[in-house]
N, C-alpha and C positions, 0 to 999 in steps of 0.2 A: 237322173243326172243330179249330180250336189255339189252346186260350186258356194265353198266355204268362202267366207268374210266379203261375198255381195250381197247387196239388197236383194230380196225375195222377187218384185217385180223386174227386176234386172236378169233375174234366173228365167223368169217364166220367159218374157222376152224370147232370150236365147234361146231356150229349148225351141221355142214355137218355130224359132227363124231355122235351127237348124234340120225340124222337120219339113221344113217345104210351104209351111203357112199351111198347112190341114188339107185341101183336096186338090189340087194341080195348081201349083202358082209361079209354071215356067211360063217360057212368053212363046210366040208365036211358031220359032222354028223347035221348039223342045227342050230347047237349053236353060241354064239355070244362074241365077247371079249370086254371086258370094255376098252375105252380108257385111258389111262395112266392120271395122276392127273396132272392137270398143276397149276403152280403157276403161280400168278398177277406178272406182275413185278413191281420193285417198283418204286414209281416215289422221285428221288431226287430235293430235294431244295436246288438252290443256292444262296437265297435270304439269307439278311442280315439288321438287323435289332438293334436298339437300341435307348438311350433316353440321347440326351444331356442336363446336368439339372447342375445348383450349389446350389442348394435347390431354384431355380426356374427355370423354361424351359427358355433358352438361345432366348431370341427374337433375330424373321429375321435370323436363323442361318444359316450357308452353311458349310456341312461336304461332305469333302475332302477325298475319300480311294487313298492309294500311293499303289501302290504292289510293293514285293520284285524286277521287273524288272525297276521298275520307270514310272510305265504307273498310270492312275488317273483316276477316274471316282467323279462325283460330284454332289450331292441333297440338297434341301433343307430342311429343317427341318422342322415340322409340329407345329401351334403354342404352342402348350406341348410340342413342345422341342422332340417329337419323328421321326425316321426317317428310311427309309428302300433304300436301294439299290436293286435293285429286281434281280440280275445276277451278279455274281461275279464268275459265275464258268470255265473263262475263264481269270480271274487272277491270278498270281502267289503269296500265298500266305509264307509269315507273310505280314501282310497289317498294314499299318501306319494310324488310322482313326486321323483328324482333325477338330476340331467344331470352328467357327467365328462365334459370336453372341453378344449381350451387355447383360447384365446381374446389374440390379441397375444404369441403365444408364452406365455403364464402360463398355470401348470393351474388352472380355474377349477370350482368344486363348486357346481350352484345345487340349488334344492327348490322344488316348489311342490301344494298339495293338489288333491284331487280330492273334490270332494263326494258324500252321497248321493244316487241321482237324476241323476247326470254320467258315465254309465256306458253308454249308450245312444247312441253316435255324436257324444259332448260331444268339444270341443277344449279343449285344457289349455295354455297358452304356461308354458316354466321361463326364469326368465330374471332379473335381478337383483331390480325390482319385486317376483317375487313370491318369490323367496326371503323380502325383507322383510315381504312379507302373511305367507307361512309363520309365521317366527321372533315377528311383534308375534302371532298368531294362540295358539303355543302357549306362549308368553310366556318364551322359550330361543330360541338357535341352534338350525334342528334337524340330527340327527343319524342314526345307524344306526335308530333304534328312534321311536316316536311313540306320545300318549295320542290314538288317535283320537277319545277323550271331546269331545278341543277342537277339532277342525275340526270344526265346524259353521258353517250358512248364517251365524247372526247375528255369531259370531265372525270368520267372514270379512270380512265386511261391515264392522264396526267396524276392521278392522284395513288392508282398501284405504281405508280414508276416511284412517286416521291416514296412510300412503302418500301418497294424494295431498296431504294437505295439508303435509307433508314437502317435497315435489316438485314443489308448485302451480306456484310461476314457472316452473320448465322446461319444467313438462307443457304450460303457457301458452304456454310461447316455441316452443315446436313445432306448438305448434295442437293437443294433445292433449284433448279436453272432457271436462268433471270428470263424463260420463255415461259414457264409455269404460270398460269391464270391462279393468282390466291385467290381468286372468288370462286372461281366456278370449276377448278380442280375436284376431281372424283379421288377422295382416300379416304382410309378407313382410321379412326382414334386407337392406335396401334403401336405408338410411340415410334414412325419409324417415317421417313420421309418427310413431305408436310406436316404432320403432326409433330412431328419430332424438332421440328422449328419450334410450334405453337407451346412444346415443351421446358425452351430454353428463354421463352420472355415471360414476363408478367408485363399487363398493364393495369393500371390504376388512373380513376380519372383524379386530376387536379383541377383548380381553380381555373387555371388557363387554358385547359384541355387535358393532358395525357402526360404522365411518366412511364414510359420503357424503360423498366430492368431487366438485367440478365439477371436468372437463376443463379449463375455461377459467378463469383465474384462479386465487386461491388460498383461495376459499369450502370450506368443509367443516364437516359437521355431524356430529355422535357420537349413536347410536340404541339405545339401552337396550330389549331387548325387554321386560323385564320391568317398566321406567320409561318409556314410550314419549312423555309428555306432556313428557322433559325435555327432549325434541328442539329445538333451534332450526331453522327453516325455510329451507331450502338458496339462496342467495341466486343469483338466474341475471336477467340484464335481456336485451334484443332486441340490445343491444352484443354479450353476450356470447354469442347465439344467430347472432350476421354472422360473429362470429370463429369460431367452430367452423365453420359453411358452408366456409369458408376454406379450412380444413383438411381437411374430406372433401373440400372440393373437387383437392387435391393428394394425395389416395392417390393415384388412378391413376400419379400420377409419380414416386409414395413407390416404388409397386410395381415400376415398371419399372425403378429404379434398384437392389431388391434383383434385380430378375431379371439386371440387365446383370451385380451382382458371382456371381452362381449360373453365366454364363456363363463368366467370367474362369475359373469351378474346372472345365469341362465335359471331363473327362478328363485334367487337367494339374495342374502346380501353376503360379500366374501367379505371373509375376515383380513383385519388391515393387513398383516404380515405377507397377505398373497397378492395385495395390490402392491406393498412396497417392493416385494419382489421385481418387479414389473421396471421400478425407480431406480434409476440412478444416489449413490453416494451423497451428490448435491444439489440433488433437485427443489427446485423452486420452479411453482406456478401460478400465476395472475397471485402474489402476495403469501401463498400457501407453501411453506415446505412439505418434506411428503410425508409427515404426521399429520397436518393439517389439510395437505389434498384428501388423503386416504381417510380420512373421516368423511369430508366432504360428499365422494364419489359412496361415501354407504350410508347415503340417506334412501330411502323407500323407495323415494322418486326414480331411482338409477337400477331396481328391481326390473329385470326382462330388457334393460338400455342394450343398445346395440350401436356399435364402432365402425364407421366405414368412409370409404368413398376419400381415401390419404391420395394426398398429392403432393409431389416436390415443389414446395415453395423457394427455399434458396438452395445453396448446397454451399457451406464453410470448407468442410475436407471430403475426404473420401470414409472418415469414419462419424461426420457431423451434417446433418442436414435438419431443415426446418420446416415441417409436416404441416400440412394442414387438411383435418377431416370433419368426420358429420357424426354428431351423435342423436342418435334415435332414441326419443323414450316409449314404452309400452304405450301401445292403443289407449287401453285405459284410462291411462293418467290428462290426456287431454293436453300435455306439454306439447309445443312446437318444437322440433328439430334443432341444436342450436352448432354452432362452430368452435373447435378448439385448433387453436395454431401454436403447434410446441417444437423444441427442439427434439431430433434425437440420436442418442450416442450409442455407437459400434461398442461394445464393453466385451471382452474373450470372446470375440464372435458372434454375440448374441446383441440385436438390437434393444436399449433404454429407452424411457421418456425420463429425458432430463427437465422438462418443461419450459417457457421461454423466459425468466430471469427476472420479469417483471414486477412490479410491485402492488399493481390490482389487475380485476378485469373489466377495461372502458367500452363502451359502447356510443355511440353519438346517431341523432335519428331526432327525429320532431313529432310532434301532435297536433293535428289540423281537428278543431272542435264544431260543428255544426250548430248556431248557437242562434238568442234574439236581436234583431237590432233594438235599441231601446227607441222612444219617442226625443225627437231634439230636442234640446236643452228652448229655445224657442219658442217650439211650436208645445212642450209641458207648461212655461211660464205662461202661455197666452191662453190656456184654458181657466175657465170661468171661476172667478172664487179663488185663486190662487192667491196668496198674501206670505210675503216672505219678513221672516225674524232675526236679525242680528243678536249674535254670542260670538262668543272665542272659543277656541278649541281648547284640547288640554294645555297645551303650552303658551296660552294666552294671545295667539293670533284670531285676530276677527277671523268670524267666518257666519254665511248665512245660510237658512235653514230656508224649505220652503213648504208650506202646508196647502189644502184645498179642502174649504169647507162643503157641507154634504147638507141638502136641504131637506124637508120634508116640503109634503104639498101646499101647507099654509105658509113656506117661505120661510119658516125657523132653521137656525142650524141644527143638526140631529145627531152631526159627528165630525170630526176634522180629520183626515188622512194626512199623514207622514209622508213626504214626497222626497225628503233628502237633502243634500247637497251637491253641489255640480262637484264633480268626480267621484261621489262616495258610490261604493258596492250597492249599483238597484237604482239610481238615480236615472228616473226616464222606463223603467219598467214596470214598477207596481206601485200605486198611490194606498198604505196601509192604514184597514180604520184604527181604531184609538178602541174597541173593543175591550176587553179584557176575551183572551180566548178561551182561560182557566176556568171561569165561569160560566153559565147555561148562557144567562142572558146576554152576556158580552159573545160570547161564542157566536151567536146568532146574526149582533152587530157586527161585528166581525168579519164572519160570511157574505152578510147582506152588501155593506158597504165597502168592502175593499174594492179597487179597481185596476186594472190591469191594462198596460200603455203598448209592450211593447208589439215588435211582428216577429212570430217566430221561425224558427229557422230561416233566417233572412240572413245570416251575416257568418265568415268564418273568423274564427280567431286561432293563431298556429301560436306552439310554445315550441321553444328548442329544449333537447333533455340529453345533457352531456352526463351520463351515468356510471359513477364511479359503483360495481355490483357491491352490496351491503357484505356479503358471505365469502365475497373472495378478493382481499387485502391485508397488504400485511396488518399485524398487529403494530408493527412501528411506526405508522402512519396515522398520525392526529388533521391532518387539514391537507387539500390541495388547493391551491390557487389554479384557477380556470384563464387562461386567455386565448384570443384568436378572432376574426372575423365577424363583425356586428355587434361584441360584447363592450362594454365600457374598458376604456384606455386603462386602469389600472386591473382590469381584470376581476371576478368572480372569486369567493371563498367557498368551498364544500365543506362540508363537513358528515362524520355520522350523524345516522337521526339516534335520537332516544330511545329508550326501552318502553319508555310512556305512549311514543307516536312514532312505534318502527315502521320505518320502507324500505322496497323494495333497495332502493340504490341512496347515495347520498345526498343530503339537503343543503340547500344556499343558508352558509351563517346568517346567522340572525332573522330568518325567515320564519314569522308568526305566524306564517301556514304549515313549514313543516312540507314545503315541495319540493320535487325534484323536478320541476318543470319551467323554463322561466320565458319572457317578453318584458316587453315595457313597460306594461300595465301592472307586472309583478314589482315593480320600485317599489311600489308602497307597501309589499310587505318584508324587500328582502335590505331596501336602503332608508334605517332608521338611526337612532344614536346611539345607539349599544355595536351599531353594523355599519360606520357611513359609507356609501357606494360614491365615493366621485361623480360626475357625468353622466348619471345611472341613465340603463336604457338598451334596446336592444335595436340595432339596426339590419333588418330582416335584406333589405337590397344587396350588402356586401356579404350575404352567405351565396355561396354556390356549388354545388356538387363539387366533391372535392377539394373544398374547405379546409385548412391545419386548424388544429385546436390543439394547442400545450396542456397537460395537467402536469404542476410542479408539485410536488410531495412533500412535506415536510413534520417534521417530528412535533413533540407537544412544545418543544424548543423551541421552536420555529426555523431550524434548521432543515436547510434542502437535504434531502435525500435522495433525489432522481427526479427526472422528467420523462412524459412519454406523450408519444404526440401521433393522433387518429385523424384522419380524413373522413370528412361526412361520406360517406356511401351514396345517397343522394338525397336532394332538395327535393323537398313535394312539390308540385305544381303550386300557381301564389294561387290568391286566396279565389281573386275574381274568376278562376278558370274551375278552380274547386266548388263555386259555389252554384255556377254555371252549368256546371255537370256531374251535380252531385249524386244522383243516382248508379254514376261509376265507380265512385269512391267510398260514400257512407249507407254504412247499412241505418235503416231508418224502425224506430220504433214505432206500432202501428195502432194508436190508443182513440178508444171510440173515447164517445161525450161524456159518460160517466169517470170516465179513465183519467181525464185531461190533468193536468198537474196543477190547475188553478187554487187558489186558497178556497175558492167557494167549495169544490169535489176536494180537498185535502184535509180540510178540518170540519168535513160530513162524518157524523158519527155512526149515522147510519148507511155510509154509502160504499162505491168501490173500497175506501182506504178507512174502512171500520175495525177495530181493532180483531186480529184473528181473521180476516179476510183473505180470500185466495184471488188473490190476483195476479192473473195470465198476460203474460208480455206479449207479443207478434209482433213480427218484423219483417224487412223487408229486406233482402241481401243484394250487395252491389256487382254490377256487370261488368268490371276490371276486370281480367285474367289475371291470377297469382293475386287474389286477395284472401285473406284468412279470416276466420272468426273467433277473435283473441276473447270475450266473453260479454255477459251478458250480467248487471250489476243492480243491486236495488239498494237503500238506506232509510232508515228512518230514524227524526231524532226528536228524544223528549227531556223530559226535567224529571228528578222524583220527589217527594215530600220535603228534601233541604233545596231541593231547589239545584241539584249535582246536573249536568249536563251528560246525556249519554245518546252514542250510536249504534244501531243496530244494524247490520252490512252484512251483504251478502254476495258476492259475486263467483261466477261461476265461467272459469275459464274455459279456452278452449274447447268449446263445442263445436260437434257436428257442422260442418260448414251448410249443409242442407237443413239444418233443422232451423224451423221458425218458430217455435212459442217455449214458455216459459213460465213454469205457473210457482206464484213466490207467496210465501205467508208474511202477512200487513202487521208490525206490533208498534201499535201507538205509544205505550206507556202511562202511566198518570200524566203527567203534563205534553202533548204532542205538541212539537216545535217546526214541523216539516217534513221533507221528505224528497230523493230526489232518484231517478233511474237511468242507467245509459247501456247502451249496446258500440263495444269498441271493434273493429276489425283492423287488419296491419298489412301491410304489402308487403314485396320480396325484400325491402330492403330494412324495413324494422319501422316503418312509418307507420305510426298508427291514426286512424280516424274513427273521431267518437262522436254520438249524437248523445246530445243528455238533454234531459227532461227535468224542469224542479216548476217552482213558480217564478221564475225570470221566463224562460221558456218551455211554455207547460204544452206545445207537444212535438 
C-alpha cells in the first residue's frame, strides 16, 4: 500500500490498522471495529511569490524582503520580472518587499508591503501602483527601514482606494475594475490589462513625494504622501488609451531598429555614414549633432555594445515618441550599462533616432567618502610643547600658526612639527617634522618624528556631483550656471576643465582643484577673487530624493541658450547611518602594518612603497544588494631635478564585483611627495562610495 503525500509513520499506522493489528484483535463476540477516520494533515506554504513589472519586467532585478524585526532575505528576479522567495515562514511579518532593476534604461527602485497573514503562498506584485499604496500607507517615501505599526489591512485598503481613484481614468481606459487588488493581482508584463495601465503612467519621485504623468499628453499630477487628498486626478480619455495602443504597437519595430544599430557594432567599429543612416535630417543628442554623435558611438569602447530593453517614455503623435533604453558594453571593457533617452521619428515608414534636443548629457548622484576624523582643535592645542606664531596670510590678514616641539632624552628640542592652522587642509591630522625628506639624514627625521593625530575611518564626508559629461555638449556652450536645493542663492558656475587637467565631467569655475565634486568645505577652493561665490556653502538637509536642479547654458557671451532641469534619483542615507553601517555600503581596503599609509611606511625606502615595489591591495566588498565595483585606484607623487611636480595614477575601473586584490607597481621618483589609494563602488542609482587611504587616513 502507498499512500502519497503522508508521513511514512502515518502509512505504517494504517496499514497495521487495516490488517487487524497482526494475530486476532477482534473482541469477544468475533466482530471487528472500524478504525477512527483520519485526516491528512495539511501541508503549509511558506513560499512567497510575485511580479516586478512597470508595464515591462524590471531587468537584472534584485528584490529585497525586510521583516517587521529588520532581518532580510534577498532573490533575484526572473527575466519576466517574476520572483519567489521560497520560506519566509520563519520571518516576522509585515514585510517591506524592494525591487532594483532598470526599466527603459532608467535604474528604477519600487516597494511594496506584505501583510500579516500573506505569508502562506500569498503573491505580492512591486510595481509603480504599489509603491504608491506603500508611500500613501506609511504616510513618507519608503525607505531602508519601515514602522511596520502602519502596514496594516485597514491602512492598506484606505491607501489602494486613494490609488485608484488617483488613476480611476486609466485604470478605466484599460478595462482595469475598481475590484481589482493592484497589489496582489496575478498578470503577466504583457502590455495588456494591469500592465497596460502600468504602461500609460510614469512616476518619478519628487521633493514632496511623487509626480504622475501620462505617457500620453502632458497631464501630470503631484502626490503628497503625507497630503494625499491634495492630489488632483490624473487625466487619461479612450483618445488617449488609442494613442498609446499605437505606440506599443511600434516597439517591436522600436526594437528591431535598436537591434539593427547593436548589429552595425558586432565586432567592428561601423563606419559613420551607416550610423547616420539610422539619424534623422536633424538630429541632435545630449549637445551632439549626428556628425558629432556618429563619431562619438565609434570609439573602441562601443565595439561588441549591445541596444536594448526600449520602453515608451512619452508619446507626442502617433509618428513621435520618446524611447528610453539600456546600452550594454562588451564584458571586456569593464564599463557599467549606462541609459540613453531619445526621441524617435516615423520617417517613410521606417523608425529615426532623432535624439532628445538637448544641449548636454547631465547626470546628478553624490559621493559619500569613508574618511579620518582629525584630533579637536582643543584637544591638539592642549598637547605638550604646543606654541603658536602669529603672521598674515597672503592678503595680509593675521592669521596663526601652530608648532610642537619634539624633545630628545636630555630634554633638548631635536625638531619642531608643522601642525597648521585651524581650518587649513591637515589641521588636527598630522604633526610634520621639519626634516628635509630629500636628504638621507632629514629623511630619517622625517620618519622618526612625524606624528600622526587623527582616527581613521571614523567620519563620512558626502560631495554632490551635478555632471555636465565632458564628451557630450554642444560646442556652443562656454559655461552653465548651476542652481537648486542646498546650493548658494546665486548659484554655482561650471565650466570645461582644461587640457592640462581633463575630467571626466565639468569643473566649478575658478576651482584650484579642478573638481567636479562639491560641499562646503569646497568654498575654499571654488569661492576666491577671481570666482566670488556669495553665501558660499552647501546645505546638505534641503536636498532630498527628487530634488530640481536647473543647468542654465550660456554662450562665451554670456548669453542664455537653454535650460534643463534633472531630479536627483536619489539621496544616499546621511552620514551617521552610513557610518554606522558601513560594511553595507563601502568596500574597505584591507592593508597589514607594513602597507599603512603613514609617513613613517611611505617614505621607507626600503619598505612596502620602495621604488619598483609590487604592492597588492585586498579588500573587502559591501553587503548592499545592487552594489557595483566601479574601480580600484593607486597614485604617487614626486618632484624631478627643477623641482616640476608629477603624478603617477593608475586606476582600474570596473572590476569583477568578486574579486579582491590588486597587485600595483610603487614609482617614487627622485623626489617622493606621497602617495595615496582608494577603492570606489556605486549603487543602482549612480552613488558612489569611496574608501581612500593617504597619510590623513592611512588605513
Amino acid at each position: 500500500m502507498k499512500l502519497r503525500g503522508w508521513p511514512a509513520v502515518l502509512a505504517l499506522g494504517l496499514a497495521l490498522a487495516g490488517c487487524g493489528g497482526g494475530g486476532g484483535g477482534g473482541d469477544a463476540g468475533g466482530g471487528s471495529t472500524a478504525p477512527p477516520p483520519v485526516t491528512p494533515p495539511v501541508t503549509v506554504s511558506h513560499e512567497l511569490t510575485g511580479l516586478a513589472a512597470a508595464g515591462a519586467p524590471l531587468a537584472d532585478a534584485v528584490v529585497t524582503l525586510k521583516d517587521a524585526e529588520g532581518r532580510g532575505l534577498v532573490v533575484t528576479a526572473a527575466a519576466d520580472g517574476s520572483f519567489r522567495f521560497a520560506d519566509v515562514g520563519t520571518y516576522k511579518a509585515p514585510f517591506l518587499l524592494t525591487a532594483k532593476g532598470t526599466l527603459g534604461g532608467a535604474s528604477v527602485e519600487l516597494h511594496a508591503p506584505v501583510l500579516v497573514g500573506e505569508t502562506n503562498g500569498a503573491h505580492v506584485n512591486v510595481t509603480p501602483l504599489t509603491e504608491l499604496i506603500t508611500a500613501l500607507a506609511l504616510g513618507t517615501a519608503p525607505g531602508e527601514t519601515f514602522d511596520p505599526a502602519l502596514l496594516t489591512a485597514p491602512k492598506l485598503q484606505s491607501a489602494q482606494a486613494s490609488v485608484q481613484a488617483l488613476l480611476r481614468a486609466v485604470l478605466d481606459a484599460m478595462g482595469v475594475a475598481s475590484t481589482v487588488d493592484l497589489r496582489t493581482a496575478v498578470f503577466a508584463a504583457d502590455h495588456s490589462g494591469l500592465d497596460r495601465a502600468l504602461d500609460a503612467i510614469r512616476i518619478e519621485r519628487s521633493a514632496a513625494g511623487y509626480t504622475v504623468t501620462s505617457v500620453v499628453g502632458d497631464s501630470s499630477t503631484d502626490l503628497d504622501p503625507a497630503a494625499p487628498q491634495a492630489a488632483t486626478p490624473l487625466a487619461f480619455d479612450g483618445g488617449s488609451a488609442t494613442q498609446l495602443g499605437t505606440a506599443l504597437n511600434a516597439l517591436p519595430a522600436i526594437r528591431t531598429r535598436l537591434q539593427a544599430l547593436t548589429a552595425l557594432f558586432k565586432a567592428t567599429t561601423p563606419a559613420a555614414a551607416d550610423l547616420k543612416a539610422l539619424f534623422t535630417a536633424d538630429f541632435l543628442h545630449t549637445g551632439l549633432d549626428a556628425d558629432d554623435f556618429a563619431a562619438f558611438l565609434r570609439k573602441p569602447l562601443y565595439v561588441n555594445a549591445s541596444f536594448d530593453n526600449p520602453r515608451i517614455l512619452s508619446v507626442i503623435d502617433d509618428s513621435n515618441v520618446v524611447v528610453g533604453y539600456r546600452v550594454h558594453f562588451d564584458a571586456a571593457t569593464k564599463e557599467r550599462p549606462i541609459t540613453e533617452t531619445l526621441r524617435m521619428q516615423k520617417v517613410a515608414g521606417a523608425w529615426q533616432f532623432k535624439g532628445d534636443g538637448e544641449l548636454a548629457a547631465l547626470s546628478l548622484s553624490f559621493e559619500s567618502r569613508l574618511v579620518a576624523t582629525p584630533l579637536a582643535q582643543e584637544a591638539l592645542l592642549a598637547l605638550p610643547r604646543v606654541r603658536a606664531q602669529s603672521t598674515v596670510d597672503g592678503s595680509g590678514a593675521p592669521r596663526t600658526l601652530y608648532w610642537r616641539d619634539v624633545l630628545d632624552a636630555a630634554g633638548e628640542v631635536v625638531d619642531t612639527l608643522y601642525l597648521g592652522a585651524p581650518g587649513d587642509y591637515g589641521f588636527g591630522y598630522v604633526g610634520y617634522s621639519s626634516g628635509d625628506s630629500y636628504t638621507p639624514d632629514g629623511l630619517v627625521k622625517y620618519r622618526q618624528n612625524t606624528e600622526y593625530y587623527a582616527t581613521p575611518n571614523s567620519a563620512i564626508e558626502q560631495y554632490f556631483i551635478p555632471a555636465i559629461l565632458s564628451d557630450r555638449v554642444s560646442p556652443h556652450v562656454a559655461s552653465a550656471l548651476l542652481t537648486g536645493p542646498g546650493l548658494p542663492g546665486g548659484g554655482l558656475t561650471l565650466t570645461a576643465p582644461t587640457a592640462e587637467r581633463p575630467r571626466w565631467a565639468w569643473i566649478f569655475k575658478g576651482d584650484s582643484d579642478a573638481w567636479t565634486a562639491f560641499n562646503a568645505s569646497r568654498c575654499r577652493a571654488v569661492n576666491n577673487a577671481a570666482n566670488p561665490v556669495p553665501d558660499c556653502g552647501f546645505d546638505l538637509s534641503k536636498v532630498q530624493t527628487g530634488s530640481e536642479y536647473v543647468f542654465s547654458f550660456r554662450d562665451a557671451g554670456g548669453n542664455v541658450l537653454g535650460e534643463m532641469r534633472r531630479r536627483l534619483p536619489a539621496k544616499p542615507a546621511d552620514a551617521t547611518q552610513l557610518l554606522a553601517d558601513k560594511g553595507r555600503f563601502f568596500a574597505r581596503l584591507q592593508l597589514d602594518a607594513s602597507q599603512k599609509f603613514s609617513v613613517a611606511n611611505l617614505y621607507d625606502e626600503n619598505g612596502a612603497f620602495k621604488d619598483g615595489a609590487m604592492l597588492v591591495l585586498h579588500w573587502s566588498f559591501p553587503t548592499a544588494p545592487k552594489m557595483s565595483l566601479h574601480g580600484v585606484g593607486f597614485s604617487t607623487f614626486y618632484s624631478d631635478a627643477a623641482f616640476n611636480f608629477h603624478e603617477v595614477s593608475r586606476f582600474d575601473s570596473y572590476l569583477d564585483s568578486d574579486r579582491q586584490s590588486l597587485p600595483l607597481t610603487v614609482t617614487r621618483g627622485l623626489h617622493f611627495n606621497g602617495a595615496y589609494a582608494n577603492i570606489e563602488v556605486y549603487d543602482h542609482f549612480g552613488n558612489t562610495y569611496k574608501h581612500e587611504v593617504n597619510d590623513h587616513n592611512i588605513e
